[in-house]
N, C-alpha and C positions, 0 to 999 in steps of 0.2 A: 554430223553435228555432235558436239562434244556433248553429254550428259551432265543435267544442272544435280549439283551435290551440295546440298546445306549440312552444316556442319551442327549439330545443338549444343555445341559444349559450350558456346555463350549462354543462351540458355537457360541451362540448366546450372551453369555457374551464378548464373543470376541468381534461380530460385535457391540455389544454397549458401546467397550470401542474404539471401530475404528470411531463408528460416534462422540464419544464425543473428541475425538484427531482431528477431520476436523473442529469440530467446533470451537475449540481451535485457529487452527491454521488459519482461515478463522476469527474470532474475532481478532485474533493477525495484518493479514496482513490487514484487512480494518483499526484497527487504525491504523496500520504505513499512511495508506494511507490519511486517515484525518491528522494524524497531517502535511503530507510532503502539502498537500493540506493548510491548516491554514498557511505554514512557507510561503507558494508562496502568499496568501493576502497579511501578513504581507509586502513581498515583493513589492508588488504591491500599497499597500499603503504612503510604504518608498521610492518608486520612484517616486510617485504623491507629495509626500510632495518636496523633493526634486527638482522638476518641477519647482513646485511655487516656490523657494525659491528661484532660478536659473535665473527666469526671474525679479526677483526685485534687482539683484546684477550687479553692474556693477565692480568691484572689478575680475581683472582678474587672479589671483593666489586664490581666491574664485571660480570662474567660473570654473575652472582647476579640483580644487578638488571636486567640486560638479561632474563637468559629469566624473570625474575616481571611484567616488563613487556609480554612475549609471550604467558605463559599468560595475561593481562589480557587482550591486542588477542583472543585466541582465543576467551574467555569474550563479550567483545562481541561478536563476528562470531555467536559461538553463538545467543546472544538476538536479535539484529537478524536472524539466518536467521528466527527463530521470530517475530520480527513478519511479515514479509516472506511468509513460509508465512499466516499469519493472514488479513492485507491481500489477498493472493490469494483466500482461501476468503470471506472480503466479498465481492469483485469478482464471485465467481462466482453467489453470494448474489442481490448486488444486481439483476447481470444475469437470472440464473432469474426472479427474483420480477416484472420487470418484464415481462417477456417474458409470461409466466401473467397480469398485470395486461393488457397489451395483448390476450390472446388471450379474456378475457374480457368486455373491456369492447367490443371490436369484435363479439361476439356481442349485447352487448344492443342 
């Protein structure tokens, strides 16, 4: 009787096209996460500017539109924390799940 031979290079091509799709998408969601992190400087710079701009105006339909332009920058900052919060619990997500992925498949 002939001798049964499994071959693992399916496999294991598997598990190497499964790490290179985490890294994919572990690459993907760290930029999303820098650029929402860059838009909140931005932010944060555009309310500083604004500050100063606010305290040398005495013009009060200026003053008006400056601080509704502020409660703007601040309502963005708000929702880009709440992405940014989000993209982080992915990351952690993604990491877990891989991690359980590797811890089971080196068992079989």
């Amino acid at each position: 009787m002939k001798k049964f031979k499994f071959s693992l290079e399916k496999v294991l091509s598997l598990r190497e096209f499964e790490e290179n799709q985490a890294q994919i998408e572990l690459a993907k969601a760290i930029s999303v996460v820098t650029e929402l992190n860059n838009k909140l400087k931005i932010i944060a710079n555009e309310r500083v500017k604004n500050n100063d701009a606010r305290s040398n105006s005495t013009d009060l339909s200026y003053l008006m539109s400056i601080e509704k332009y502020i409660e703007g920058l601040d309502y963005q900052k708000e929702i880009l924390k709440i992405y940014v919060n989000l993209f982080y619990c992915y990351l952690s997500c993604l990491c877990n799940f891989r991690i359980l992925f590797y811890k089971v498949n080196s068992k079989i």
